[in-house]
N, C-alpha and C positions, 0 to 999 in steps of 0.2 A: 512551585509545587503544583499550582491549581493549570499552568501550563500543560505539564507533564502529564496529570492526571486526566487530561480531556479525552486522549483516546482511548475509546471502549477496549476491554478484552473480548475474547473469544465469547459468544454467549450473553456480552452485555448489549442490551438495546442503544443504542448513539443517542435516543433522544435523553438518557441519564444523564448525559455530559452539559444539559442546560443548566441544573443548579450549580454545580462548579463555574459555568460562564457566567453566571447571574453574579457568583461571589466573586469572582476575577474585577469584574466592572464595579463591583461597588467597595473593592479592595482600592480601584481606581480613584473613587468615586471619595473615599476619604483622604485621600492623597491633596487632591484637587480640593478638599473642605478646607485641608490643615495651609494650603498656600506655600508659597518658594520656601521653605524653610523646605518642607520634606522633599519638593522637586528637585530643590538643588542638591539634597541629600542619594538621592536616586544612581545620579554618575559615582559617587563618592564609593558604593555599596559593589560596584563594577571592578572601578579600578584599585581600588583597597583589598580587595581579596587577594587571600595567597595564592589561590587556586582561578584560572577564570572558565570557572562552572560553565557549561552550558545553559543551566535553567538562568543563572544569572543575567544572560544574556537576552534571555526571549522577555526574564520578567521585568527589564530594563527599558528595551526598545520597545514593550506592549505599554507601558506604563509611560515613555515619553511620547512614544507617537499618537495619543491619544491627546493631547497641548497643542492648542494652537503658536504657531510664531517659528521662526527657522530655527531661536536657538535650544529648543529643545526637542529638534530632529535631530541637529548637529550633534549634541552630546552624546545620543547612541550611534550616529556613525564616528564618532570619537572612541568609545570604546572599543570599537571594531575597529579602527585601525589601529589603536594602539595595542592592538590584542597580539598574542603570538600567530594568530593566524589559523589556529586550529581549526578542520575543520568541525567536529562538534558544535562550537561555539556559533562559527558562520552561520551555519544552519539553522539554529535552535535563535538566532539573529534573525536570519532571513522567515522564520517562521511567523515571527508575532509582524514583521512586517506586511505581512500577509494577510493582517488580521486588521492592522490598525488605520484610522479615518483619515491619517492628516495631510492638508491639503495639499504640499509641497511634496507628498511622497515621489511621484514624479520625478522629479527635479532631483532629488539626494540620488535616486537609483541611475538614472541616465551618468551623474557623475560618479557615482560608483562603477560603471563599467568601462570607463577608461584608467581604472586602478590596476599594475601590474599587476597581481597578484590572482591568479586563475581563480580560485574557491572562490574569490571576488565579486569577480566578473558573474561567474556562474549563477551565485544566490542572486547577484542583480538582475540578471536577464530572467532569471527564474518567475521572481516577485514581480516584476514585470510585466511576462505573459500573464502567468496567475491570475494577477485582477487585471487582466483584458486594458493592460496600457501598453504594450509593447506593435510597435509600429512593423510592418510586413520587412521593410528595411531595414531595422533594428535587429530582427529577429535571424534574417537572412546574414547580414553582417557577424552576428553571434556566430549561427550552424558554421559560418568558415575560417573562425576563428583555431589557429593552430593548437589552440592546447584542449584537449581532448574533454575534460569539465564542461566548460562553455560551450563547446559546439554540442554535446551531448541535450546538455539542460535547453536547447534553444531546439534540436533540432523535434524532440518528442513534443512540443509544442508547435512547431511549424507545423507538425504532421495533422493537425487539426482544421488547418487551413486549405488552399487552394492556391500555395505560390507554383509560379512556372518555375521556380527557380527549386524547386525540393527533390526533383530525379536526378539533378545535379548533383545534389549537395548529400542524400542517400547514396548515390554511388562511390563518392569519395569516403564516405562513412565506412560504407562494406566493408572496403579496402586497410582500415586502420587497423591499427594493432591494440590498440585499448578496447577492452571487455564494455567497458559502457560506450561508448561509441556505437560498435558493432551495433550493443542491444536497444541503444537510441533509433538505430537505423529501422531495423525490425519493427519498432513499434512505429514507428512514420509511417513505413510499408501498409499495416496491416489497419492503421488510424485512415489512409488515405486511398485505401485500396487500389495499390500499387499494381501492374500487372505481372510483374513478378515474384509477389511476395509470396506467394505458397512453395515456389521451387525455394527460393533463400533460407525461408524457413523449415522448408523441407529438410535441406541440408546442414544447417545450421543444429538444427535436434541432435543428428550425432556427431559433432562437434563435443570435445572433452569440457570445455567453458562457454557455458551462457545456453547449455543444452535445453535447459529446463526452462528457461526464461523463452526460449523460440517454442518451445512446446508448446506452452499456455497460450501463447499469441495465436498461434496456431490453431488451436481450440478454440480461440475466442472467433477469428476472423474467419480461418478455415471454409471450405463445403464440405458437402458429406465424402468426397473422394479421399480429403483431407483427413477426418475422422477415422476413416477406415484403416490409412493411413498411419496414423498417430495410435488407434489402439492396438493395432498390429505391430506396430514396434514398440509399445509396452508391455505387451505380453511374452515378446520374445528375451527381453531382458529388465526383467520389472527395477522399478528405481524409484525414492518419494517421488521427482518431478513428473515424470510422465506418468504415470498412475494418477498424479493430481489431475495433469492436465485430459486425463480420460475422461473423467467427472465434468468438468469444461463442457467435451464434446456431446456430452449427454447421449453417447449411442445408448441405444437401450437393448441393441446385442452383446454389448459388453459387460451386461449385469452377471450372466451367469457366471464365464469369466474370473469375473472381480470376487465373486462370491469363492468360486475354487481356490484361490487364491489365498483365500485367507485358512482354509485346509494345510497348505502344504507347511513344513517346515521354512521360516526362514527369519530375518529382520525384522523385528517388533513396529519399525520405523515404516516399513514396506507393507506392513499390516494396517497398520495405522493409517495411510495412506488409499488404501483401496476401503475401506471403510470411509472415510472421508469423500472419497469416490464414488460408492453408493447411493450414501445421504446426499449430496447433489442431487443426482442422477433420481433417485427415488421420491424424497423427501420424506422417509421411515420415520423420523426423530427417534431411534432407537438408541439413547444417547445414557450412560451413564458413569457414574462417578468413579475414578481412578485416582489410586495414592500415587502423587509422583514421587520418583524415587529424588533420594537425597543429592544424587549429581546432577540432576536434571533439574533443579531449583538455583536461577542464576540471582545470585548475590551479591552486593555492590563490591564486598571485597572478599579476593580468593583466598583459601583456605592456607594456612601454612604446608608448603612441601615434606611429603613423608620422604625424613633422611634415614628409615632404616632405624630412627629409635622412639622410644615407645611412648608414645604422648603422651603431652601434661596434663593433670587430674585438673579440673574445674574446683574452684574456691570452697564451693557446695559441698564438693565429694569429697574436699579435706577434712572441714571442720565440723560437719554435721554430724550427728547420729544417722547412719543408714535404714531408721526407719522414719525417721522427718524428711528426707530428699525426694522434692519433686519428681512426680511421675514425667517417665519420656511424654515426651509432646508427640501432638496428636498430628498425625500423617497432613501433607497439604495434599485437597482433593482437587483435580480439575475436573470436569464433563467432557467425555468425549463419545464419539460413537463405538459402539459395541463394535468387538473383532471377534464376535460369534458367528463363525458359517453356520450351525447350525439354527439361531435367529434369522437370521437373514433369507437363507434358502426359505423357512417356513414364510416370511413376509414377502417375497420372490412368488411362488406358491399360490398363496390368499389372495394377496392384493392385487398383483399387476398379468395376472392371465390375460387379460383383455388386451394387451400392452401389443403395437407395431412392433416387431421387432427392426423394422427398417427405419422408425423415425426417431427422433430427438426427443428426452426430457429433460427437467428442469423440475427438482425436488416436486414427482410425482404427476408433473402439469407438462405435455406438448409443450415444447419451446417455442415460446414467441417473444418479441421485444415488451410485452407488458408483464409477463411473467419473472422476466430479468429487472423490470422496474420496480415490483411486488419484492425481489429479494434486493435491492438493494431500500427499499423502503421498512422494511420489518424484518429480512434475512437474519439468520444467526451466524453472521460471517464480520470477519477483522475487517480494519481501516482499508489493509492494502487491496484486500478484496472487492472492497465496494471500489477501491479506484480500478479493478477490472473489470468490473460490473458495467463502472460508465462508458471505460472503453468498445464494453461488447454494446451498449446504446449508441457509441456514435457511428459502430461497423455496420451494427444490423438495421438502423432510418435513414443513413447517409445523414444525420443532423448533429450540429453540435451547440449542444446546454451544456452552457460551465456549471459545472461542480467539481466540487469537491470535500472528501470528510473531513478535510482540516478546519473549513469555514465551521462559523458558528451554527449551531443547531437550528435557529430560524432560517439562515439562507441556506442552509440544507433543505430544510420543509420548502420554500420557495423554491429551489430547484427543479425537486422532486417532481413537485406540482406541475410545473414548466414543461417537463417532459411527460408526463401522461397522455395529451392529445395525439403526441407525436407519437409514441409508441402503440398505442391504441391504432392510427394509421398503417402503423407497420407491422401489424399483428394479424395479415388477414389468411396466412398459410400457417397456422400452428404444427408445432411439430418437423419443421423441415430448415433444413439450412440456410435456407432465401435469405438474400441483402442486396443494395438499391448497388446502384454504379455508380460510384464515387472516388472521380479518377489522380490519380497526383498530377497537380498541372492542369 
């Protein structure tokens, strides 16, 4: 459970996720008080279930790979192999491996990727790169591996490097027909500043699959031709992805735009979206409380199918007196930004008169690479976000500091830290597209 609950929602600060880690570890921590009785209990809680859960799985191999000695590495790659293979499981597996100390992890993961079984392979080379043990050969061997998983999971980590061997091994990627592949490719490109990536990506955007994922890239790695680009074919056919990724580009000609947008008649989602786009782009915080509606609140189990006859009355609504029965429950609120053009235009207006209309922002600040560190340090943005965030750090210094928001909330802060000088360096044209040369190969 305290797995699952680590990652922030929308709105929540990442540093909240440290007292769940604190009680994860000394969840650990009594495990390890009580002795082999409850370690050896641990596999038992895996392969006895009727169901094999995911969280079962992360809170297994977190809980054994914190024990020194082989055999109790071994037992959580026992449950993983003895597993059906699902991926949920792999992953929510491969996740706490990513978390945990023990010494031999090396060694299980190397012979984990000689296991047929792709999902396999994949989380191995993953965890692998992840914490910076997977060797350039290792990695390279992965990206040309025929099944589409693995070379994917290997090649978005290559892309971080400087192998001679990665314009190779991108090109054969382009060329496949798996959706992650392609978009593995994309983000190599744009991580290594490929000399082609702006045309790929170009083309790629309007492409039926993986449009919106080249968008973002786009925005993130892009120049301003690129920008202009991108919000000009969002405007032409507005959509969530490319709207999002307008926001990305931080033009700050496409404020007013965004703002008309929300005038016109059309998709709540579409609204939504360029709203989302502004607050980037602005940093307004004009943010306020929305009842989500009842279908749009996902629930572990779906609703019974309406066959056309007229549902069953709740236990309540039988036996009760109709003036004892609970009141309807109270709506779930989310925060989102206002989809009021007329807010907006007036904070358009006020605030940002001053404003280039030819240069970049970033929630109300010049773009620079310390401004992108500032939101991924205290931003009001998701997990997945902050992993675009770092990506736009290793496009815009040519440098790369591992992070990642999966780690624990100290070697976040330690990251973080890590990358301040360096961004501070690469911050001396605020406002403009600039990034160093940083070639594939």
């Amino acid at each position: 459970m305290v797995g699952m609950q680590r990652a922030p929602l929308l709105g929540d600060p990442f540093r909240g996720a440290l007292v769940l880690e604190r009680r994860m570890l000394a969840a650990i921590d009594v495990i390890a008080a009580i002795g082999a009785p409850a370690l050896e209990h641990v596999p038992r809680l895996v392969t006895e279930a009727p169901v094999k859960d995911p969280s079962l799985a992360f809170a297994s191999a977190m809980v054994l790979g914190c024990f020194a000695g082989r055999d109790a590495l071994a037992a959580a790659e026992l449950a993983l192999l003895r597993s059906d293979r699902d991926k949920a499981f792999i992953e929510a597996l491969g996740a706490a491996l990513k978390l945990v100390p023990h010494e031999l992890l090396p060694l299980a993961l190397r012979g984990l990727l000689r296991e047929p079984e792709p999902l396999v392979r994949a989380m191995a080379i993953d965890v692998l790169a992840y914490r910076g043990l997977a060797t350039e050969d290792e990695l390279v061997a992965a990206a040309s591996d025929e099944a589409a998983p693995v070379a994917a999971r290997a090649l978005t980590h290559l892309g971080c490097g400087a192998s001679q061997r990665l314009p190779e091994l991108i090109q054969r990627a382009l060329a496949a027909e798996d959706p992650a592949l392609r978009e593995a490719a994309w983000t190599a490109m744009a991580l290594s500043d490929h000399p082609h990536a702006s045309i790929a990506l170009r083309g790629a955007i309007e492409a039926p699959e993986g449009g919106d994922a080249a968008a973002l890239l786009l925005a993130i790695a892009g120049d301003e031709a690129d920008a202009r680009h991108l919000v000009a074919r969002a405007f032409e056919a507005p959509r969530e992805g490319l709207l999002a990724a307008v926001g990305w580009t931080g033009a700050a000609s496409a404020v007013p735009p965004l703002i008309d947008l929300l005038e016109r008649d059309g998709a709540k989602a579409v609204k939504l979206a360029a709203a989302f786009a502004l607050d980037r782009i602005t940093g307004a915080g004009m943010w306020e409380e929305v009842a989500v509606e009842d279908e749009e609140i996902v629930v572990a189990d779906p609703p019974d199918p309406d066959v056309g006859e007229p549902r069953e009355l709740k236990l309540a609504q039988l036996v009760s007196d109709p003036r004892d029965l609970s009141p309807a429950p109270a709506p779930e609120l989310v925060e989102l930004p206002t989809v009021d053009a007329a807010r907006w235009r007036a904070f358009w207006m006020e605030r940002c008169q001053g404003w280039d209309l030819g240069a970049r922002y970033r929630r109300g600040r010049p773009y620079s690479p310390e401004v992108v560190l500032d939101e991924l340090d205290a931003g009001r943005v998701t997990p997945a976000e902050r992993r675009h965030l770092q990506r736009e750090l290793i496009v815009r210094t040519g440098v790369f500091v591992r992070f990642d928001p999966h780690d624990f909330v100290v070697a976040q802060e330690e990251a973080i830290e890590a990358w301040r000088p360096i961004a501070a360096r690469a911050s001396g044209a605020p406002g403009r597209w600039t990034r160093p040369r940083r070639r594939a190969g």
